[in-house]
C-alpha positions in Angstrom: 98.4 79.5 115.5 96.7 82.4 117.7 95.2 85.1 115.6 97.7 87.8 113.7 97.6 90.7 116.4 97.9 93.2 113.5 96.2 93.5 110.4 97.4 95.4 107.3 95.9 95.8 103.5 98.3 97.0 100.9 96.6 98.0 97.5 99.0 97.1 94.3 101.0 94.9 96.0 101.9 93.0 93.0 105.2 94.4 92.5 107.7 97.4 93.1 107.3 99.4 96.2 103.7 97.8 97.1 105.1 94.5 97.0 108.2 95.9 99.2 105.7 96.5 101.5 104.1 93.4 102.0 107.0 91.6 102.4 108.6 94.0 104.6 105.4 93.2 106.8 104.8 89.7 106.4 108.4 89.1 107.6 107.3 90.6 111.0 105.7 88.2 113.7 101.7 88.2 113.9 100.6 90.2 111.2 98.0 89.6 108.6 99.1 91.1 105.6 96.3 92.1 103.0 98.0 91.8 99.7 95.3 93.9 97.3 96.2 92.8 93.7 93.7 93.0 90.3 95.0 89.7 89.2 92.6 88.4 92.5 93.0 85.5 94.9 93.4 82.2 92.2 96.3 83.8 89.5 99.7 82.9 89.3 101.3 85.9 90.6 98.6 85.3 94.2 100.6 82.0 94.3 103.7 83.4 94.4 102.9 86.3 97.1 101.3 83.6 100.0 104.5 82.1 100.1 106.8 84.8 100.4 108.7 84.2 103.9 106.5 84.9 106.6 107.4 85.9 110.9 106.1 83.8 113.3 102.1 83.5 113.4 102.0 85.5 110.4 99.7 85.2 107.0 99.8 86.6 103.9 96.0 87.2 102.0 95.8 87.5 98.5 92.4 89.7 97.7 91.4 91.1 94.8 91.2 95.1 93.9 91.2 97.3 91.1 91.6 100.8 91.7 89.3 102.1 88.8 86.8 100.2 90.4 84.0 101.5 92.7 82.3 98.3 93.5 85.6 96.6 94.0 86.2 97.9 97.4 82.4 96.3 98.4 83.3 93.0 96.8 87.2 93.0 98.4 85.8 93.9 102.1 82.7 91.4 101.0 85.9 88.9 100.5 87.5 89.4 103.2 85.1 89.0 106.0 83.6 86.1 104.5 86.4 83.6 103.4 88.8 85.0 105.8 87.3 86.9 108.9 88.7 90.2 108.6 86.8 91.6 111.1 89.0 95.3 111.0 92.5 96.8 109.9 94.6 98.1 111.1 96.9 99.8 109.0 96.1 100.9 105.0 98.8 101.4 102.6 96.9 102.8 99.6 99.8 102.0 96.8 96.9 101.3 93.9 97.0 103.3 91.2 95.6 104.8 87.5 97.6 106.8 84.9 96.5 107.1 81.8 98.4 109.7 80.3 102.4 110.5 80.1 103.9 112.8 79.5 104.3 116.6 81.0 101.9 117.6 84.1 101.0 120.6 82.0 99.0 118.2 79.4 97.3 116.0 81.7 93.3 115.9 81.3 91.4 117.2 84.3 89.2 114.2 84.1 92.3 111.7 84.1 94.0 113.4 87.1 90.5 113.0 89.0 90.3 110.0 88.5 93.6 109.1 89.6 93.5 110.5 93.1 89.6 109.5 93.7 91.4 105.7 93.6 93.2 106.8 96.3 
């Protein structure tokens, strides 16, 4: 297999519109697609994304993130070019997020909504 032509990270891919995402793009021919889960490379729910249907010369990656992490974009990118030679990307869909608090915009914390878009 020649190497993915395209490369493409989706953070909280696990489900809903992040996991739309990856498996819009994994269905496309030569792409790497970056799936950016907490749950990390060896859980259950890793198995399940590498084998959604892939295109032709296309892989899915299972790495993992958590967005109220600092560190865990180091360790991810760490990840990455080690065990699988990311070497760039081309495409980021930052989907990851943090909420803490429901309810009405008008109560949210100042602190909390900082928090959520700085993991953005």
């Amino acid at each position: 297999m020649s190497p993915p032509t395209t490369t493409v990270l989706i953070t909280g891919s696990k489900s809903g519109i992040g996991k739309n995402f990856l498996t819009k793009y994994a269905a496309r021919n030569n792409h790497r697609v970056i799936a950016a889960i907490r749950d990390g490379p060896d859980s259950k729910i890793a198995k399940e994304l590498e084998v959604l249907p892939k295109g032709d010369g296309s892989e899915i990656i299972v790495a993992k993130y958590d967005a109220s992490s600092e560190s865990s974009v180091r360790d991810m990118v760490s990840y990455l070019q080690s065990e699988h030679a990311v070497e760039r990307l081309d495409t980021v869909i930052a989907n990851a997020g943090i909420l803490k608090q429901w309810g009405p915009v008008r109560t949210v914390k100042i602190d909390d909504l900082v928090e959520c878009v700085l993991c953005l």
